[in-house]
VMD Tcl script that builds the backbone (N, CA, C; Angstrom):
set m [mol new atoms 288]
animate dup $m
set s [atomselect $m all]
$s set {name element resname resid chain x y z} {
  {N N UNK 1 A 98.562 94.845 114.716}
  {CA C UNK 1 A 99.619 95.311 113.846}
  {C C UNK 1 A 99.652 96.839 113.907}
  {N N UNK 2 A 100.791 97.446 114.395}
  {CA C UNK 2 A 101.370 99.053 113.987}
  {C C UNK 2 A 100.694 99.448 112.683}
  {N N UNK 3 A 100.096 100.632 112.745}
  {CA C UNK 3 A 99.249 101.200 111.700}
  {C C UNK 3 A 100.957 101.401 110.283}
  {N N UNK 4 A 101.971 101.504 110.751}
  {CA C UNK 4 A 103.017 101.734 109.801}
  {C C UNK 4 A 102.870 101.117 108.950}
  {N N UNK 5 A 102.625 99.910 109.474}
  {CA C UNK 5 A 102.786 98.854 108.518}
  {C C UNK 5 A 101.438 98.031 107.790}
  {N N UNK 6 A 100.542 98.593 108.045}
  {CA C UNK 6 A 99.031 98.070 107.249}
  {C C UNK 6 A 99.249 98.733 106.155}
  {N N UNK 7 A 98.494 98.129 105.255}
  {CA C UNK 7 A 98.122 98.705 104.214}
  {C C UNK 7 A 97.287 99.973 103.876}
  {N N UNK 8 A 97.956 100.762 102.897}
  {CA C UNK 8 A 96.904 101.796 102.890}
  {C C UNK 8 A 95.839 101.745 101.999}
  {N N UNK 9 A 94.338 101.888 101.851}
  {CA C UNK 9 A 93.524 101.310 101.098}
  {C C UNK 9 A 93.232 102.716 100.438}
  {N N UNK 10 A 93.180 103.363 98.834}
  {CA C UNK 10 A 92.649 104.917 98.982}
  {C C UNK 10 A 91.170 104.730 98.539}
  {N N UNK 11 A 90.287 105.206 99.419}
  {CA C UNK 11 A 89.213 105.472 98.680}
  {C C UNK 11 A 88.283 106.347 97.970}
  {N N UNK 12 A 89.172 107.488 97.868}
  {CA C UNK 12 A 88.445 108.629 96.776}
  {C C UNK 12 A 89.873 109.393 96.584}
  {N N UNK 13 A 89.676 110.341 95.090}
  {CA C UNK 13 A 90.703 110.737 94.695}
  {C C UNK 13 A 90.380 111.786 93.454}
  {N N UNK 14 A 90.697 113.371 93.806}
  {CA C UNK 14 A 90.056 113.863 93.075}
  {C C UNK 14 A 91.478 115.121 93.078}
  {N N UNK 15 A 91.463 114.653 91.523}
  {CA C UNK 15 A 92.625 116.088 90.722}
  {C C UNK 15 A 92.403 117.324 90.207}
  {N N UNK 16 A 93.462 118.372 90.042}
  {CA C UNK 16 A 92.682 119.483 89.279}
  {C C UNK 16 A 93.841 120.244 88.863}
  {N N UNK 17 A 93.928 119.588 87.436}
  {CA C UNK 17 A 95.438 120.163 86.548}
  {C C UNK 17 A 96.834 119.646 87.565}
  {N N UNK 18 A 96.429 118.081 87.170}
  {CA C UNK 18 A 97.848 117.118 87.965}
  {C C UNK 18 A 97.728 116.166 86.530}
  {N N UNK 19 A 98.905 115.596 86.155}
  {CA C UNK 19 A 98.968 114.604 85.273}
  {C C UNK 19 A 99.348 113.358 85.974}
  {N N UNK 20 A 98.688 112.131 85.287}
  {CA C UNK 20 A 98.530 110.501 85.965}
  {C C UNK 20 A 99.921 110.290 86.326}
  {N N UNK 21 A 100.873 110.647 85.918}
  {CA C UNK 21 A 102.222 110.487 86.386}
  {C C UNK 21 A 102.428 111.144 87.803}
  {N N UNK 22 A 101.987 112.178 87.737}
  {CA C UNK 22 A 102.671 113.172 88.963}
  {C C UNK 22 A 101.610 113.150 90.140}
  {N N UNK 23 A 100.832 112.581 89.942}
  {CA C UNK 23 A 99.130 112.068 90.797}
  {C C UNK 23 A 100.072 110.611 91.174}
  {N N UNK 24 A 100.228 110.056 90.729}
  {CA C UNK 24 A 101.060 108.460 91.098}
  {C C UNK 24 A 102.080 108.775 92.298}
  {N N UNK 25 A 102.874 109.809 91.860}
  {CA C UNK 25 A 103.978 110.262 93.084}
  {C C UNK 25 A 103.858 110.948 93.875}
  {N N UNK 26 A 102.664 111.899 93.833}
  {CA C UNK 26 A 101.548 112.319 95.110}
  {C C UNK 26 A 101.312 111.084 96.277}
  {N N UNK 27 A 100.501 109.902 95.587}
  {CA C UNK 27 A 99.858 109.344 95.914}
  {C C UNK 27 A 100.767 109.068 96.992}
  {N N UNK 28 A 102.156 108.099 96.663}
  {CA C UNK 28 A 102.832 107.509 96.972}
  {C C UNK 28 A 103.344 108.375 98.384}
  {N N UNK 29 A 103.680 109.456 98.222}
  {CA C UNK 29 A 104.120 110.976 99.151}
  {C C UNK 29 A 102.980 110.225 100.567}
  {N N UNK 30 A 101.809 110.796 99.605}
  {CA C UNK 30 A 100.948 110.652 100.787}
  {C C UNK 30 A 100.395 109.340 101.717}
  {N N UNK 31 A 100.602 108.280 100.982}
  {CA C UNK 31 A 101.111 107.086 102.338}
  {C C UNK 31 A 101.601 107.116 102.898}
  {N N UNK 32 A 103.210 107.512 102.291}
  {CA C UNK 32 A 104.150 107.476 103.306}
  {C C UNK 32 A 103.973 108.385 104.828}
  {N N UNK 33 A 103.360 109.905 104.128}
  {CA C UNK 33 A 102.979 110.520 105.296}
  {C C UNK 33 A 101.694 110.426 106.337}
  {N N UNK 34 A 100.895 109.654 105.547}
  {CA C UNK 34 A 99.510 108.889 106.328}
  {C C UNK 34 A 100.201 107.909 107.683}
  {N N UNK 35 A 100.887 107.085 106.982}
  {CA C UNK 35 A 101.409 106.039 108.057}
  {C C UNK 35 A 102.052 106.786 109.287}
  {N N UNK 36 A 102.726 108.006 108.778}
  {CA C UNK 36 A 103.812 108.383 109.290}
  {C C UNK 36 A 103.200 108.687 110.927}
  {N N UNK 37 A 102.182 109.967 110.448}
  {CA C UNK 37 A 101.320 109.995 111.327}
  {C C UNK 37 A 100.365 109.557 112.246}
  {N N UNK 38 A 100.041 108.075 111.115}
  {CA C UNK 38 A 98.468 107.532 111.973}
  {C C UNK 38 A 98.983 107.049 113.671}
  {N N UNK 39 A 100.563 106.826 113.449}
  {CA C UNK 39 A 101.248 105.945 114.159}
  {C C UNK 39 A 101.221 106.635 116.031}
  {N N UNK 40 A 100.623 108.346 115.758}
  {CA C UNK 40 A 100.894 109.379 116.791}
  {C C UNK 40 A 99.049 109.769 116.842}
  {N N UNK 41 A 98.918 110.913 118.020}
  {CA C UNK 41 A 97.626 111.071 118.126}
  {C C UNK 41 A 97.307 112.461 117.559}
  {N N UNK 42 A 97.969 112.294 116.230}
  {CA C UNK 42 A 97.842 113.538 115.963}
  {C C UNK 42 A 96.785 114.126 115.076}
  {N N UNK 43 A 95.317 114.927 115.093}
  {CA C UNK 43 A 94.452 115.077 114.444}
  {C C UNK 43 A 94.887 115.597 113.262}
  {N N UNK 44 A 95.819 115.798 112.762}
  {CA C UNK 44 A 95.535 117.584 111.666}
  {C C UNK 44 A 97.432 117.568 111.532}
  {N N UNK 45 A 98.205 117.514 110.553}
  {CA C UNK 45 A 99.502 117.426 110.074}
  {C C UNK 45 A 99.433 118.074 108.861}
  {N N UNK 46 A 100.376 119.497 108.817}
  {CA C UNK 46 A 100.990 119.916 107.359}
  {C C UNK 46 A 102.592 119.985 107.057}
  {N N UNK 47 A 102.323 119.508 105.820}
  {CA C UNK 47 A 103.976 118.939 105.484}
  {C C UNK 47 A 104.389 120.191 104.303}
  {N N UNK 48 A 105.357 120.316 103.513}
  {CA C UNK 48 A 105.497 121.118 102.748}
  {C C UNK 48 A 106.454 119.755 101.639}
  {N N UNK 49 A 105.870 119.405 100.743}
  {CA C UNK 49 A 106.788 118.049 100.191}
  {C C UNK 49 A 108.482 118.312 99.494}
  {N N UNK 50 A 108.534 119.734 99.905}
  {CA C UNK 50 A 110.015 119.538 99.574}
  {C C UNK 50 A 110.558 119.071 100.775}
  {N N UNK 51 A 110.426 119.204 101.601}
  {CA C UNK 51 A 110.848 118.119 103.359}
  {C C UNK 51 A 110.691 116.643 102.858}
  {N N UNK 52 A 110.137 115.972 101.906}
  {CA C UNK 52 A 110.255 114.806 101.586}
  {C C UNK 52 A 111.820 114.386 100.584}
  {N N UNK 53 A 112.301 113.299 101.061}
  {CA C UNK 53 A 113.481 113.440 100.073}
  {C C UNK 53 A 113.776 112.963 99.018}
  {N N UNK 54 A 112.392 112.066 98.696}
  {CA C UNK 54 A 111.934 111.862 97.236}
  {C C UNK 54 A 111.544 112.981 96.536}
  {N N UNK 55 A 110.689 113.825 97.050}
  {CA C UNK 55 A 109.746 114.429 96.069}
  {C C UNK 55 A 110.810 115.625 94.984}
  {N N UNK 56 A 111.821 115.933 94.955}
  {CA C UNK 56 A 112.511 116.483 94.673}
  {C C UNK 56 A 112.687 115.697 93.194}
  {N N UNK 57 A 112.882 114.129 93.576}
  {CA C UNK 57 A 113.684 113.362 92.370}
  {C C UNK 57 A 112.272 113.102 91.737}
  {N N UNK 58 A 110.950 113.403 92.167}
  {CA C UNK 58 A 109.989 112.770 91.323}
  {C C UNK 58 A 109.221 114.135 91.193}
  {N N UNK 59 A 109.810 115.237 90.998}
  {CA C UNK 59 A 109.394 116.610 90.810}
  {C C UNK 59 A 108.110 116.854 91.371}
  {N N UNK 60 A 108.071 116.823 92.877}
  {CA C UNK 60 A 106.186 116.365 93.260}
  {C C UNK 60 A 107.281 117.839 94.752}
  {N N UNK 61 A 108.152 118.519 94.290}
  {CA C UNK 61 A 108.466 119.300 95.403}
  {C C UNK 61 A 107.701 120.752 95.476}
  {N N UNK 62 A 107.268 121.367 96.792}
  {CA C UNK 62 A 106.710 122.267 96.203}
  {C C UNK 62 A 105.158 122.602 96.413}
  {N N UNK 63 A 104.770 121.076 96.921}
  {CA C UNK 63 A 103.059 121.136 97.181}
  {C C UNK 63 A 102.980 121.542 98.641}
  {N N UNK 64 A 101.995 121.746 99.520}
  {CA C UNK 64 A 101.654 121.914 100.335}
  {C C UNK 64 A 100.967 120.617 100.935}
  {N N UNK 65 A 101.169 120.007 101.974}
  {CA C UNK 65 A 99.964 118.712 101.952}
  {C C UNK 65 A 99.593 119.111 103.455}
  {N N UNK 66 A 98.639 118.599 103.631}
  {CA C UNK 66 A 97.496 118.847 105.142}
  {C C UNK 66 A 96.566 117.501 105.375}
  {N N UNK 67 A 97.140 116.698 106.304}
  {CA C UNK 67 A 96.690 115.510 106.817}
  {C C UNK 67 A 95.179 115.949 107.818}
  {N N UNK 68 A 94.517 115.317 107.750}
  {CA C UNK 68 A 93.036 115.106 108.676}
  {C C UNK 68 A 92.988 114.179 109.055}
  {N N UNK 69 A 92.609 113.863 110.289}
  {CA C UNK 69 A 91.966 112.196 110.980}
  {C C UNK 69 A 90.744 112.679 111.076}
  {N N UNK 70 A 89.802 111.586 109.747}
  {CA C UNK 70 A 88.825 111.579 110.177}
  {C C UNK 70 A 88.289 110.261 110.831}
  {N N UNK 71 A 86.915 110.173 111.197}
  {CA C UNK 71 A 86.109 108.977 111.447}
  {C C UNK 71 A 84.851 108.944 110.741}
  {N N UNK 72 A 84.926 107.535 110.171}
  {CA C UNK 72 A 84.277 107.292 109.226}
  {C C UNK 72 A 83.460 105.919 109.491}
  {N N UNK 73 A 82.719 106.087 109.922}
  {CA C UNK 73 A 81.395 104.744 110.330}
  {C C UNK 73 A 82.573 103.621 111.794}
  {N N UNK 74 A 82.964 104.663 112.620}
  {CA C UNK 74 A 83.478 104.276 113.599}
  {C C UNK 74 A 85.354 104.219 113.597}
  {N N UNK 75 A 85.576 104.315 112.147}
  {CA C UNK 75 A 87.249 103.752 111.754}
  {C C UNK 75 A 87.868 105.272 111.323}
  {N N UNK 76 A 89.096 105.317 111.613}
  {CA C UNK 76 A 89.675 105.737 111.335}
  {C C UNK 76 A 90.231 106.196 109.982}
  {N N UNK 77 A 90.062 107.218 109.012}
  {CA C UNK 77 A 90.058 107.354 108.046}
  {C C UNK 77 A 90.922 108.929 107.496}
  {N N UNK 78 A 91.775 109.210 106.851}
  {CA C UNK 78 A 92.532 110.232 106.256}
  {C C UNK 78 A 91.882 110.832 104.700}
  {N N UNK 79 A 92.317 112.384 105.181}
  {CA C UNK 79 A 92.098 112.789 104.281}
  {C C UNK 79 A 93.252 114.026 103.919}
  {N N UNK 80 A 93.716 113.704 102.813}
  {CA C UNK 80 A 95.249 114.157 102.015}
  {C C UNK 80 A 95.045 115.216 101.196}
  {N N UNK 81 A 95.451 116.712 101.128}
  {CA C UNK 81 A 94.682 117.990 100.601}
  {C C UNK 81 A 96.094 118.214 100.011}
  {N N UNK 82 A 96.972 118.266 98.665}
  {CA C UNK 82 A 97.917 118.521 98.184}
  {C C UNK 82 A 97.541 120.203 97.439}
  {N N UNK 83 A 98.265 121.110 97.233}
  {CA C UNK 83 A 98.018 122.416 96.689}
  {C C UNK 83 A 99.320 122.887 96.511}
  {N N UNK 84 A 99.379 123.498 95.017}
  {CA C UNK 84 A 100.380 123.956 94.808}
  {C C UNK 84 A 100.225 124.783 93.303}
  {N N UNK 85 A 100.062 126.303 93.690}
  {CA C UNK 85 A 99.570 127.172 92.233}
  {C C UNK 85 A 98.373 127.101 92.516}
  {N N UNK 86 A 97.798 126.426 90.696}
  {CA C UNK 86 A 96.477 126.057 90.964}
  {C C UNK 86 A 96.251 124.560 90.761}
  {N N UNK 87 A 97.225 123.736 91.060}
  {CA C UNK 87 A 97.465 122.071 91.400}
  {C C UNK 87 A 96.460 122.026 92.492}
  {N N UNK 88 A 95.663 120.747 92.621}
  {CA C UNK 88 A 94.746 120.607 93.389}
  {C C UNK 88 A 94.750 119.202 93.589}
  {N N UNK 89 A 94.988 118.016 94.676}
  {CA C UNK 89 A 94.415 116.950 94.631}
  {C C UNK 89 A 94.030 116.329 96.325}
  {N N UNK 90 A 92.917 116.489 96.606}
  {CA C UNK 90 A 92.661 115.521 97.563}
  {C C UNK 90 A 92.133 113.722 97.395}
  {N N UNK 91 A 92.635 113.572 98.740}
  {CA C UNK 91 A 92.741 112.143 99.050}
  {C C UNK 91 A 92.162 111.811 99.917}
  {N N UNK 92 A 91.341 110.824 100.421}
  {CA C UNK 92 A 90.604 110.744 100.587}
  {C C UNK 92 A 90.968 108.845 101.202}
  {N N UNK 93 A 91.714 108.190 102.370}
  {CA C UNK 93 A 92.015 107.085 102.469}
  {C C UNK 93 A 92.028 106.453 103.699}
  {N N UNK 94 A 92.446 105.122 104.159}
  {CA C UNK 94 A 92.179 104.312 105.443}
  {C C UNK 94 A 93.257 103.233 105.707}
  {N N UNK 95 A 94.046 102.892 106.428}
  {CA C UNK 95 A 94.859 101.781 106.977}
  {C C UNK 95 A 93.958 100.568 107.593}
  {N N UNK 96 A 94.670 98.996 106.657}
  {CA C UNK 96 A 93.844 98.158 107.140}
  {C C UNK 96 A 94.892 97.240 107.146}
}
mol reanalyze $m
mol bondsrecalc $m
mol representation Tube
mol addrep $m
């Protein structure tokens, strides 16, 4: 199965002055752009989320995000660095 379409599993997740609402539409941002990528061989992706054409309507415009491929006990694994001010949230996730 195309990595697009697996599931994304997150397994760590760490905020810093984000509220559970606006961490939810992060989150969501950053699947979409996990998949987007896993799909290419690309190590290392930065997005700016007003280029997203949600993030505008879910006020998440404005962050900075920076994709990583890592490897993690042989698998393939992402890690999602959002910044914006002093907004802080990495992610920390895997397609299965």
């Amino acid at each position: 199965m195309t990595n697009r379409y697996k599931k994304a599993v997150i397994d760590d997740v760490v905020s810093h002055d984000i509220d559970e609402a606006e961490q939810s539409k992060l989150l969501d941002l950053f699947e979409h752009a996990m998949k987007s990528v896993a799909t290419t061989l690309v190590r290392e992706a930065r997005f700016d989320t007003s280029d997203f054409a949600t993030a505008k309507q879910a006020n998440c415009d404005g962050y900075q995000l920076t994709l990583q491929r890592l490897q993690v006990d042989g698998r393939d694994a992402w890690q999602g660095q959002f910044s914006r001010a002093e907004q802080r949230l990495t992610v920390i996730a895997s397609l299965e």
